[in-house]
C-alpha positions as CSV (number, residue, x, y, z in Angstrom):
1,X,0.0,0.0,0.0
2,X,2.9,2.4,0.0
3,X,4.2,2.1,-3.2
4,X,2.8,5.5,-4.9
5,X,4.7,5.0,-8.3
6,X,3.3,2.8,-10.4
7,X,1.8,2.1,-13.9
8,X,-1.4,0.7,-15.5
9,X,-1.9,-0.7,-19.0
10,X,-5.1,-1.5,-20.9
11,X,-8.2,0.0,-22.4
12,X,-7.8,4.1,-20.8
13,X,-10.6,5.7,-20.6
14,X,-10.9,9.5,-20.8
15,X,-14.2,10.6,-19.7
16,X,-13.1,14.5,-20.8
17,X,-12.6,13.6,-24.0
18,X,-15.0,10.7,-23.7
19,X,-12.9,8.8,-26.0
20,X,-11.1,5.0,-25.2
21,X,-7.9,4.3,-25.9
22,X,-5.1,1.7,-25.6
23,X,-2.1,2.6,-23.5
24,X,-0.4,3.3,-20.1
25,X,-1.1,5.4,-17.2
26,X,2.3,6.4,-15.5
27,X,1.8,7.3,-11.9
28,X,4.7,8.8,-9.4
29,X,4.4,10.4,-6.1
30,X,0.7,9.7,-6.1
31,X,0.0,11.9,-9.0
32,X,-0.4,11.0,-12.9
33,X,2.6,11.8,-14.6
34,X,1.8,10.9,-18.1
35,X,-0.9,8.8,-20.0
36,X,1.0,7.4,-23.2
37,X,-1.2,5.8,-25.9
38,X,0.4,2.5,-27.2
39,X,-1.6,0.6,-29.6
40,X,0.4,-2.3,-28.7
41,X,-0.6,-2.9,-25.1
42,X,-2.0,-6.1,-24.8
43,X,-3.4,-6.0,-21.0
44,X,-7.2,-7.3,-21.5
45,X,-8.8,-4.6,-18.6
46,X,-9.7,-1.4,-18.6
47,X,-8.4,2.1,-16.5
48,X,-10.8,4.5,-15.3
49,X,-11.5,6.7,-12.9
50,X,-12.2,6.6,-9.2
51,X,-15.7,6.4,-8.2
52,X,-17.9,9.1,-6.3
53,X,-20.9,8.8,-4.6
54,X,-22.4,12.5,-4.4
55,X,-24.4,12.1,-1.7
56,X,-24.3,10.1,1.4
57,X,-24.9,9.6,4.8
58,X,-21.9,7.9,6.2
59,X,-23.6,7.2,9.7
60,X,-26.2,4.9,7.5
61,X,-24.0,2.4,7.0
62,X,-23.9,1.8,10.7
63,X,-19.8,2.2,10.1
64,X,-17.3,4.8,11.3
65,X,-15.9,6.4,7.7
66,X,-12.7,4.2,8.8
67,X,-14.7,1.0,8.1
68,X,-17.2,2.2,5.5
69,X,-14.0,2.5,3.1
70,X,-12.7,-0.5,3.8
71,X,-16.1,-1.9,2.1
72,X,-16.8,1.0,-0.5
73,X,-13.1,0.6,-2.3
74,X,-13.7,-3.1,-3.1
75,X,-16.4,-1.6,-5.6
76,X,-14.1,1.2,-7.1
77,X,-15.8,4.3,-5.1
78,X,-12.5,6.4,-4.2
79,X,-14.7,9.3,-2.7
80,X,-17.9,10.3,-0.9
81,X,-19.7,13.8,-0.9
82,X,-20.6,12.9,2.7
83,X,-23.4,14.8,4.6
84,X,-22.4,14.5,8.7
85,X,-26.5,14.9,9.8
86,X,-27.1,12.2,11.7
87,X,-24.4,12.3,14.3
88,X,-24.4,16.3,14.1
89,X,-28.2,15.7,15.4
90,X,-26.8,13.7,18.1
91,X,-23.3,15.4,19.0
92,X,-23.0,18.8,16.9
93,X,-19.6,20.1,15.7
94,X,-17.8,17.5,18.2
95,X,-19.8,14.9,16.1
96,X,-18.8,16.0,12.2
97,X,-15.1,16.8,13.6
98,X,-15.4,13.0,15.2
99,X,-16.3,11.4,11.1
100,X,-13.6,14.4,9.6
101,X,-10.6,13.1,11.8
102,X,-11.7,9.3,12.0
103,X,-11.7,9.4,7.7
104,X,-8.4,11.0,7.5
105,X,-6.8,7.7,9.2
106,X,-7.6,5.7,6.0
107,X,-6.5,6.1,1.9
108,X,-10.2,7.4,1.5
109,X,-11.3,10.6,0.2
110,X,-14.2,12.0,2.6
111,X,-16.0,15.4,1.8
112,X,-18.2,16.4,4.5
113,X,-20.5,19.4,3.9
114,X,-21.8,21.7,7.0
115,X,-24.9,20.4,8.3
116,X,-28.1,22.9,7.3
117,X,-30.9,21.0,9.3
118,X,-29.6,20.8,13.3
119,X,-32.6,19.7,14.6
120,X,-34.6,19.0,11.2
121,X,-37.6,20.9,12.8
122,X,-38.4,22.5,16.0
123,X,-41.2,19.1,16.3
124,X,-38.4,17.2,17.7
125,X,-35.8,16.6,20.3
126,X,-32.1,16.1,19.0
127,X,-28.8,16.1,20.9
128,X,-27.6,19.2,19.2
129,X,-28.4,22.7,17.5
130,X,-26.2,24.4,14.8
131,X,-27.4,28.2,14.4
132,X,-25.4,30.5,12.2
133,X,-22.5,31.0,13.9
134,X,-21.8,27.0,14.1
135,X,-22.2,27.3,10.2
136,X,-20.0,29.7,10.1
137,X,-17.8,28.3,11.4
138,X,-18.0,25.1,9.7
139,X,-18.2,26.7,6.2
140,X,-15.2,28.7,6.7
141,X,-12.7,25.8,7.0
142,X,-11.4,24.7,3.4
143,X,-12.0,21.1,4.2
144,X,-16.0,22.0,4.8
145,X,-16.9,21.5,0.9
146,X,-20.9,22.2,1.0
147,X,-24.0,22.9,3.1
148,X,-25.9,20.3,3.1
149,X,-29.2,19.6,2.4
150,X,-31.5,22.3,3.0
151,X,-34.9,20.1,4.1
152,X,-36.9,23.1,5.3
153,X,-37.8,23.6,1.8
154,X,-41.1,25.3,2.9
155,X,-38.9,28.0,4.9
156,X,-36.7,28.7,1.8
157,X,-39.7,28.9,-0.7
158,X,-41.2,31.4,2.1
159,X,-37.6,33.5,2.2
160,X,-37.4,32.4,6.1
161,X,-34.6,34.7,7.4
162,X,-33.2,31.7,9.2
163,X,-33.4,29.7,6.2
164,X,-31.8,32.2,4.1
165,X,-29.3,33.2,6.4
166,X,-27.6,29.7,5.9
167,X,-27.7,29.5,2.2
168,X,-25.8,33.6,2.7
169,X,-23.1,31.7,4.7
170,X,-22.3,29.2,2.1
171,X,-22.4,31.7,-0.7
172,X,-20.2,34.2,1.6
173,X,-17.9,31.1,1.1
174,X,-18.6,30.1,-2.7
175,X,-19.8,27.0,-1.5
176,X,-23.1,24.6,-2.8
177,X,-25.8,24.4,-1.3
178,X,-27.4,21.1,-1.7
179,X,-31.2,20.4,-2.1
180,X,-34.3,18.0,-0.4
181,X,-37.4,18.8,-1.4
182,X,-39.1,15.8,-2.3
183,X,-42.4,16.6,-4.8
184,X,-41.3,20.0,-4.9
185,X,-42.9,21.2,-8.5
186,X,-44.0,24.2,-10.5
187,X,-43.4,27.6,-9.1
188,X,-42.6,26.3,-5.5
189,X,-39.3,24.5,-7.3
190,X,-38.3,27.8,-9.0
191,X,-38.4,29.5,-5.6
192,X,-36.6,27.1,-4.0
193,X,-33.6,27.1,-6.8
194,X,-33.8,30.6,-7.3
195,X,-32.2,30.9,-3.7
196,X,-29.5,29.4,-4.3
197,X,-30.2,25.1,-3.8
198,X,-27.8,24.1,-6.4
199,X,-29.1,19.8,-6.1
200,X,-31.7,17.6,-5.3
201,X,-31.4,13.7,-4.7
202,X,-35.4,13.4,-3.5
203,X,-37.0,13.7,-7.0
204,X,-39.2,10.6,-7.3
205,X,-41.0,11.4,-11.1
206,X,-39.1,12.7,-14.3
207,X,-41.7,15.2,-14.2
208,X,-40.1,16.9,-10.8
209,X,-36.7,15.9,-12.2
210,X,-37.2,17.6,-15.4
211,X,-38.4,21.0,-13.8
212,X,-35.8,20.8,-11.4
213,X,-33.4,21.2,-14.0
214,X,-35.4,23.0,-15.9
215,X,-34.5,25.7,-13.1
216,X,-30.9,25.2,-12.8
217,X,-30.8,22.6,-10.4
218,X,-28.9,19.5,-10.9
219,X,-30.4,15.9,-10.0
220,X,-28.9,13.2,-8.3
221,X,-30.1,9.6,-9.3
222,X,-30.3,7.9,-5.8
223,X,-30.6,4.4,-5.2
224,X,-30.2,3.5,-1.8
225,X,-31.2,0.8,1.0
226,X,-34.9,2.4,0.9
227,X,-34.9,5.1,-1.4
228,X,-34.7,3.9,-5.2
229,X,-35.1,6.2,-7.6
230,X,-32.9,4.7,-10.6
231,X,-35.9,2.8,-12.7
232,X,-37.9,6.3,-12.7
233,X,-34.8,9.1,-13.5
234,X,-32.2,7.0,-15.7
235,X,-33.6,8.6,-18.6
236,X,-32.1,11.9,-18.0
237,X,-29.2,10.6,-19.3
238,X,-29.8,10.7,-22.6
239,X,-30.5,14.5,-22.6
240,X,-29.4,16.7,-19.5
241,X,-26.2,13.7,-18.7
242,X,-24.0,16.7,-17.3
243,X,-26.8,18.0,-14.9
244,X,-27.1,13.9,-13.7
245,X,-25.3,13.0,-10.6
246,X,-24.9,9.4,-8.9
247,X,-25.8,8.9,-4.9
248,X,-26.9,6.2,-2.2
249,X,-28.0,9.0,0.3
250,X,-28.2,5.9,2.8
251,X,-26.9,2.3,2.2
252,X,-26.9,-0.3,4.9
253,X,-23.5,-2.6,5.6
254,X,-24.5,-5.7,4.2
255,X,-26.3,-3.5,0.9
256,X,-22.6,-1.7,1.1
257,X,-20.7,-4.7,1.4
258,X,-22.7,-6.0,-2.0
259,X,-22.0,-3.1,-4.5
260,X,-22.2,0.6,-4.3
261,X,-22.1,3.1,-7.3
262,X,-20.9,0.1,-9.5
263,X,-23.8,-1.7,-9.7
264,X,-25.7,1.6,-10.8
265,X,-23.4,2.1,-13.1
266,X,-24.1,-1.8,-14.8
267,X,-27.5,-1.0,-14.3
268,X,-27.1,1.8,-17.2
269,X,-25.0,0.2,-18.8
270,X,-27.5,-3.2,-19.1
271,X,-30.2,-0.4,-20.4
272,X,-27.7,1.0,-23.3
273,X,-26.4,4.0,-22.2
274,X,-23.0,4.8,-22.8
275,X,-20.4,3.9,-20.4
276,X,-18.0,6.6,-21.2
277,X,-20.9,9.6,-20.6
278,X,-22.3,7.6,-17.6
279,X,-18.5,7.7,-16.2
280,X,-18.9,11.3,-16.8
281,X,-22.0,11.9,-14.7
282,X,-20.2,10.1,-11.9
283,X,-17.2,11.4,-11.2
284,X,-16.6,14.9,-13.6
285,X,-19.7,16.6,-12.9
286,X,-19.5,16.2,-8.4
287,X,-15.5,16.8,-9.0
288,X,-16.9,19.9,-10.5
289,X,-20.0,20.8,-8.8
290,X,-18.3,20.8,-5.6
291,X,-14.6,21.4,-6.4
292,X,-13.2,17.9,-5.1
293,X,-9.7,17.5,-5.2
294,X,-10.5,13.7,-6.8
295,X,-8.2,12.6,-9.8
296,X,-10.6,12.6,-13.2
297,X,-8.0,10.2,-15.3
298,X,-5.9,13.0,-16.5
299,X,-2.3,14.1,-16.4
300,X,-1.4,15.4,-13.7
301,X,-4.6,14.6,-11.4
302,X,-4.3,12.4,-8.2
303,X,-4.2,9.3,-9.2
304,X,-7.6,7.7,-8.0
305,X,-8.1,5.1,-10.4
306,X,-10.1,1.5,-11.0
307,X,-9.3,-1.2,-12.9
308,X,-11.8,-3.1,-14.3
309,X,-12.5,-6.3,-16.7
310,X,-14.5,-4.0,-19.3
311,X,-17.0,-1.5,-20.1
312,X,-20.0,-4.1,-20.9
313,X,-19.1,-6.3,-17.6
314,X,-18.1,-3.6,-15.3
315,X,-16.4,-6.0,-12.5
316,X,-13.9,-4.0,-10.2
317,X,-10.7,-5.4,-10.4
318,X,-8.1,-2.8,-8.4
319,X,-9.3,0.3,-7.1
320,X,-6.2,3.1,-6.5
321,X,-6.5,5.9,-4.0
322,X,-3.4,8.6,-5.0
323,X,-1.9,5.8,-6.0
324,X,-2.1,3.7,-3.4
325,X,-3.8,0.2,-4.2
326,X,-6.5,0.0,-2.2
327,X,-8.7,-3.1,-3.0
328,X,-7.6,-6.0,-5.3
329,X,-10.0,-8.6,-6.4
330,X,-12.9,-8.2,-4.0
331,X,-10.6,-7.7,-1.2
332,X,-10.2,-4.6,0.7
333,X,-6.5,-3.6,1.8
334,X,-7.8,-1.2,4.1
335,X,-6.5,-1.9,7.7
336,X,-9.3,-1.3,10.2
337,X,-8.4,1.8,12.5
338,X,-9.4,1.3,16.5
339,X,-11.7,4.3,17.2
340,X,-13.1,6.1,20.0
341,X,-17.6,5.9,20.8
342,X,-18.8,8.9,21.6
343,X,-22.5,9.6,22.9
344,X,-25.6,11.1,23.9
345,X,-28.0,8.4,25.4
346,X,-30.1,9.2,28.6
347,X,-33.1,7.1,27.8
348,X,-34.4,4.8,30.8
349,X,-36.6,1.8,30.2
350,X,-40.3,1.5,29.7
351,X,-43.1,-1.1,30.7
352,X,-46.2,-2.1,28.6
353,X,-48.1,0.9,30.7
354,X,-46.2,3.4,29.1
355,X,-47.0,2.1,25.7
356,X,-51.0,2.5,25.9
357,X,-53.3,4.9,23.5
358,X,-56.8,4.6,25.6
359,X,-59.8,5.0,23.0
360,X,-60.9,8.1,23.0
361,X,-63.2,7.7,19.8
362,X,-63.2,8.5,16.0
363,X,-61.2,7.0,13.4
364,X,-57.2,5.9,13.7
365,X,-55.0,8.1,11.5
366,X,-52.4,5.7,10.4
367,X,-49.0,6.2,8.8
368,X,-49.2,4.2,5.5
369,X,-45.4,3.4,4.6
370,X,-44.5,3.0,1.3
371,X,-42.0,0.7,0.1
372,X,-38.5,1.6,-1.7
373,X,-40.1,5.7,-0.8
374,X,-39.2,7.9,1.8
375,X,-42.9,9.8,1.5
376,X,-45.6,8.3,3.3
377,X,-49.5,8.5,2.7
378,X,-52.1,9.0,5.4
379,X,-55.2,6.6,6.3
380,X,-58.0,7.0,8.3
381,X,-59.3,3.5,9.5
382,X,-61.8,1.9,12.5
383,X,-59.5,1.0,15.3
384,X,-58.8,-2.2,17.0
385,X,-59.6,-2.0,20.9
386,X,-59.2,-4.0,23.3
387,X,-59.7,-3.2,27.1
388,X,-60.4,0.4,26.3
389,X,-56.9,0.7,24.3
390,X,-56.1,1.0,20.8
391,X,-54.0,-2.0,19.5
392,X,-52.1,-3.5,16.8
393,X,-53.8,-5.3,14.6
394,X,-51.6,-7.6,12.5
395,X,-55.0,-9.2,10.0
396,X,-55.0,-5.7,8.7
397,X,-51.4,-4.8,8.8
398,X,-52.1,-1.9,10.9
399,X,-49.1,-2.3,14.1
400,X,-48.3,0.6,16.7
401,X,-44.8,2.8,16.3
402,X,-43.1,4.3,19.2
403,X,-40.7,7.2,19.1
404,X,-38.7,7.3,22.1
405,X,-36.6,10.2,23.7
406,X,-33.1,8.9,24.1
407,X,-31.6,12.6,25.2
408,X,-34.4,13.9,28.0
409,X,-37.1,11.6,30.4
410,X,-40.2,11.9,28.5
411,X,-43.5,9.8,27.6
412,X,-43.1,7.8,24.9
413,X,-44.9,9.2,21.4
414,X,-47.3,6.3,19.9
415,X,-48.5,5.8,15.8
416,X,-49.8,3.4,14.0
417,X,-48.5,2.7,10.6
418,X,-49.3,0.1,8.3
419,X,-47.3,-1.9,5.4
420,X,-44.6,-3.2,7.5
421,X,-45.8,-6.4,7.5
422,X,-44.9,-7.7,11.1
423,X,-47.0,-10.8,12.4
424,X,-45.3,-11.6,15.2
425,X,-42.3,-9.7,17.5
426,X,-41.0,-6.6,17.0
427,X,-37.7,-4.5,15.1
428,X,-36.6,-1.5,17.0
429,X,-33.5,1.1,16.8
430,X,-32.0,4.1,17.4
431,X,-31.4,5.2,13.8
432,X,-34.5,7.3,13.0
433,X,-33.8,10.9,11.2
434,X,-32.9,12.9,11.6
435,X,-33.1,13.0,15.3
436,X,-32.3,10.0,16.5
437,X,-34.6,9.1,18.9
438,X,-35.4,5.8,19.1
439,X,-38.7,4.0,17.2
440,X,-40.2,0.5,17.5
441,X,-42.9,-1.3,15.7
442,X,-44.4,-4.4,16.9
443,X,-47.3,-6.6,16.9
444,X,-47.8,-6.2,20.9
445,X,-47.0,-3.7,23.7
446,X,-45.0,-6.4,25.4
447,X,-43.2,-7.0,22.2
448,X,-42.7,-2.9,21.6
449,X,-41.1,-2.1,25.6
450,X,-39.1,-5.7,25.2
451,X,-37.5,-4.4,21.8
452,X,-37.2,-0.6,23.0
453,X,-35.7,-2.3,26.6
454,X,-32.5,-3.6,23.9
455,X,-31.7,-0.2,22.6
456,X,-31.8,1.2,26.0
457,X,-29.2,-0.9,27.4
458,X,-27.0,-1.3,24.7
459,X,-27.2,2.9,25.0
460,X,-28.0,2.5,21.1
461,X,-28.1,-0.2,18.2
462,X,-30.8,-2.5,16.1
463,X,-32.7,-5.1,17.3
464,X,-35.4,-7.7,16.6
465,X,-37.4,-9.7,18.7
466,X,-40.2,-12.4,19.4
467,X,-41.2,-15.1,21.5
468,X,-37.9,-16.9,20.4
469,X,-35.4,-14.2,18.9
470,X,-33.6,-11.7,20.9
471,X,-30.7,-10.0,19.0
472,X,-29.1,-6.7,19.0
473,X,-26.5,-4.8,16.8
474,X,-25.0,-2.5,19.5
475,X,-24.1,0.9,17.5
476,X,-21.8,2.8,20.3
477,X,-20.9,5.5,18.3
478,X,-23.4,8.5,19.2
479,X,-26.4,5.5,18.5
480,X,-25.6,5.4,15.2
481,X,-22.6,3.6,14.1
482,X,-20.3,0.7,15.3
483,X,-16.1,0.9,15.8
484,X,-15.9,-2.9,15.0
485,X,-15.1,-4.6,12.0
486,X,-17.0,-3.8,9.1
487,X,-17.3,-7.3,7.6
488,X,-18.8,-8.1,11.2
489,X,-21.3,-5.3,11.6
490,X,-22.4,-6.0,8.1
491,X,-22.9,-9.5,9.0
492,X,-24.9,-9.5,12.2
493,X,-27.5,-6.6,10.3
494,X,-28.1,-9.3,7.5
495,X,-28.8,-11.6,10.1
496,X,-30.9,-9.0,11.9
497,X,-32.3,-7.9,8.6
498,X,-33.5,-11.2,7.6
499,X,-35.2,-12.4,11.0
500,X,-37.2,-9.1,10.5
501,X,-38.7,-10.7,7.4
502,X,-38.7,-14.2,9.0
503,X,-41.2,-11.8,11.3
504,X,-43.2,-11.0,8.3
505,X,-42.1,-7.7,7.3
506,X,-42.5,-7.4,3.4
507,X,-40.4,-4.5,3.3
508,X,-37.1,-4.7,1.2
509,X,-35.4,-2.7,4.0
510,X,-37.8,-3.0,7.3
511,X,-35.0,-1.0,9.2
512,X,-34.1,1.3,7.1
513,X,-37.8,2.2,6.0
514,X,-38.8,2.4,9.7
515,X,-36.2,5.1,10.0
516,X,-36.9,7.3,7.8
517,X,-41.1,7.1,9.8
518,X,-39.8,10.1,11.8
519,X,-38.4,11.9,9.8
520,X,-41.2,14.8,9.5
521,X,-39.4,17.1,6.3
522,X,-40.9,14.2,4.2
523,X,-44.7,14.2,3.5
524,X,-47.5,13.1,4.2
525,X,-47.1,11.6,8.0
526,X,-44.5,11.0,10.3
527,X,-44.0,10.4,13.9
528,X,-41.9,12.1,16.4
529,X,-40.9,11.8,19.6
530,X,-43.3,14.7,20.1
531,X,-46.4,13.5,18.7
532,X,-47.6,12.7,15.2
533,X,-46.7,15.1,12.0
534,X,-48.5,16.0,9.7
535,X,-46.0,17.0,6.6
536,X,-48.2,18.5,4.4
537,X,-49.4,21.2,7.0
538,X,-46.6,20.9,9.3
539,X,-47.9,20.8,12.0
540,X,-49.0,18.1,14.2
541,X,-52.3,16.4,14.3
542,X,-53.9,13.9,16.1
543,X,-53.8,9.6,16.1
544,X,-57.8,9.8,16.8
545,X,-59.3,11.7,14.5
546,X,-63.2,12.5,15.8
């Protein structure tokens, strides 16, 4: 892994000139020094650039950024445009400094953006607040490439002086600002870009896509552990490729351990589009947008490179970091880095008592999840009661969700949501955005306090449970992520993963779906540890509606 000098030979690839060529890529002191075409090279693989993923969540991955490289190189990503939310939410400044210092330890290239949304909304409790003098702060340091997601998308369209006193910071500091405004159309979109929201990866339709860039805006395709958008937006390529960007947003370990951008990039390959330009989406156009000092595959650039079998195949073969081999065959050459957990977790535990909703009358207003969709829809539906309390009610898929505050003693907030699929047990955790509070679904109170009891004691994690299952992933790390070995975490989640469908759950990702249920910037109905949200109105409403 030292050895910066050294050379490649094969099929080049140069996405700036979008042309293929034999020859040889000479690399010393972690730089290119010359790329020499030589018809005569008779390597069968192809050289092309390092990977980028333009928008992520680190913290998703349940990994520190030391361990989520040591999985993301083995697929040719060199590079994340990473958004530090989730453990800003729980630890602030100390939190994003904690994922900025922890990635420099590795041959990874991390960009972390300034966190826009500290809490997401006043409807919630978090661990941490960043006004305008944390951002700042934040956006005055060089190694601060962005601000992040701007969710309040109401309070930018409406010229909120709050809102709009972020977006002055970043431009103060020639810095994107990125976008999250999820069904944002017509005159609302133009607002929103208009002050200055440079992205959006939330863009479920072509229709919002196309209006988005219709405004100056530029789209990131997104296929994450939840969110998929690929099938609907691939078709920008073929006429607005250099406003397209690639992204996760959030990917679980066992989904990161499988592929990453590389398996979206032979996904549009398999539907004809053309590797070169799709190369060109994916790494010029972030390197670009947010001025990342990530080699491109020219003379001269850092030498962040992949080698792979071909263009039509697309299997990663090597993946170079400024020179440095990386991965080889599969294998990561990352050594793991022993880490500090810092955290916020005051939670106590709760009984069955504290999980009741007594009947009060009306209809139940019910979360309907949808899956592979961070947006929700809303139901009104006749209860099930028994003993004077509303209760879950698996024949109709219609279970109770808890949000739990981990950072102050406070009475548990109860939902109902349906399309999880759970007959039996119940899945809790302590990832649920943006706040991280922790939520719970389940088929029984008993079930609900058991599984909510796990993430209490373990002062954060994942966990499943039923009559004969009892497992927890313990995430130390601000009750998000783990410090152990990647290959590890990502193995007890699958294992965790998969007894939540041996539960019933029909979802492709129950965890990651139940996540994003409190997360109250996305339409139409959320719950947070505060009560249930209405998204649309934003504002809260009630579970009983008279």
């Amino acid at each position: 892994m030292k050895n910066k000098s050294t050379s490649l030979s094969g099929n080049i690839v140069d996405i700036v000139k979008e042309e293929v060529f034999k020859g040889t890529v000479h690399v010393e002191n972690g730089y290119i020094k010359a790329i020499v075409k030589d018809e005569s090279v008779t390597e069968n693989q192809t050289v092309i650039p390092g990977l980028i993923d333009s928008h992520i969540h680190v913290e998703s991955s349940m990994l520190i950024p030391s361990e989520f490289a040591r999985l993301a190189v083995r697929h040719g990503t060199v590079a994340t445009v990473s958004d530090p939310h989730e453990i800003a939410n729980v630890l602030g400044i100390d939190g994003i400094n904690y994922m900025i210092e922890n990635g420099r330890k590795v041959p990874f290239k991390f960009f972390f953006g300034a966190s826009a949304c500290v809490p997401a909304t006043p409807f919630e409790t978090a661990g941490a607040r960043l006004g305008l003098e944390e951002l700042e702060e934040l956006l005055g340091r060089d190694e601060i490439k962005y601000l992040s997601e701007m969710m309040n998308f109401p309070g930018v369209i409406n010229r909120d002086d709050f809102e709009m006193g972020k977006i002055a910071i970043a431009q103060k500091h020639n810095k994107p600002v990125d976008g999250h405004a999820p069904g944002v159309k017509g005159d609302a979109a133009r607002l929103y870009a208009e002050a200055g929201v440079s992205t959006d990866h939330e863009c479920f339709t072509m229709e919002e896509a196309l209006e988005k860039i219709k405004y100056g805006m530029k789209i990131q395709i997104r296929e994450g552990s939840a969110a998929k958008n690929f099938e609907a937006l691939i078709g920008l390529m073929e006429k607005h490729a250099g406003q397209v960007l690639f992204c996760s947003d959030d990917k679980h370990p066992d989904d990161l351990e499988a592929g990453h951008i590389n398996e979206m990039i032979k996904r549009a390959i398999a539907k004809g589009y053309d590797p070169v330009k799709i190369l060109k989406s994916v790494v010029v156009n972030p390197v670009k947008h947010y001025k990342l000092d990530v080699g491109m595959l020219q003379t001269g650039d850092p030498a962040d490179m992949v080698v792979i079998d071909n263009l039509q195949d697309f299997n990663v073969l090597e993946t170079y970091i400024d020179g440095i081999k990386v991965a080889e065959n599969g294998k990561t050459l990352i050594e793991s880095v022993k880490e500090a957990a810092p955290n916020k977790f005051f939670a106590g535990p709760v009984g069955e008592e504290d999980l009741t909703l007594p009947y009060t009358g009306g209809k139940l207003k019910v979360i309907e999840a949808l899956d592979g969709e961070l947006i929700t829809h809303t139901g009104l539906y006749e209860p099930k009661v028994e003993n004077g309390n509303v209760v879950s009610d698996t024949s109709r898929d219609i279970l109770k969700m808890v949000v739990y505050n981990r950072y102050e003693k406070a009475a548990p907030a109860i939902g109902f949501i349906k399309n999880t699929g759970l007959k039996k047990g119940a899945i809790a955790a302590s990832v649920a955005h943006d706040s991280h509070n922790i939520v719970a679904v389940g088929t029984s109170d008993a079930f609900i306090a058991k599984a909510i009891n796990n993430i209490v004691s373990s002062k954060g994690g994942v966990t499943a449970v039923s009559d004969d299952y009892d497992e927890t992933l313990p995430l130390p790390v601000a009750g998000l992520m783990s410090n152990a070995d990647a290959f590890e975490v990502s193995a007890k989640y699958h294992l965790l993963d998969k007894k939540a469908h041996e539960l019933g759950s029909t979802l492709r990702a129950p965890f990651m779906t139940l996540s994003f249920m409190a997360l109250l910037v996305i339409p139409d109905l959320k719950l947070s540890d505060k009560g249930l949200f209405d998204g649309k109105k934003f504002a809260f409403t009630e579970v009983l509606e008279k």
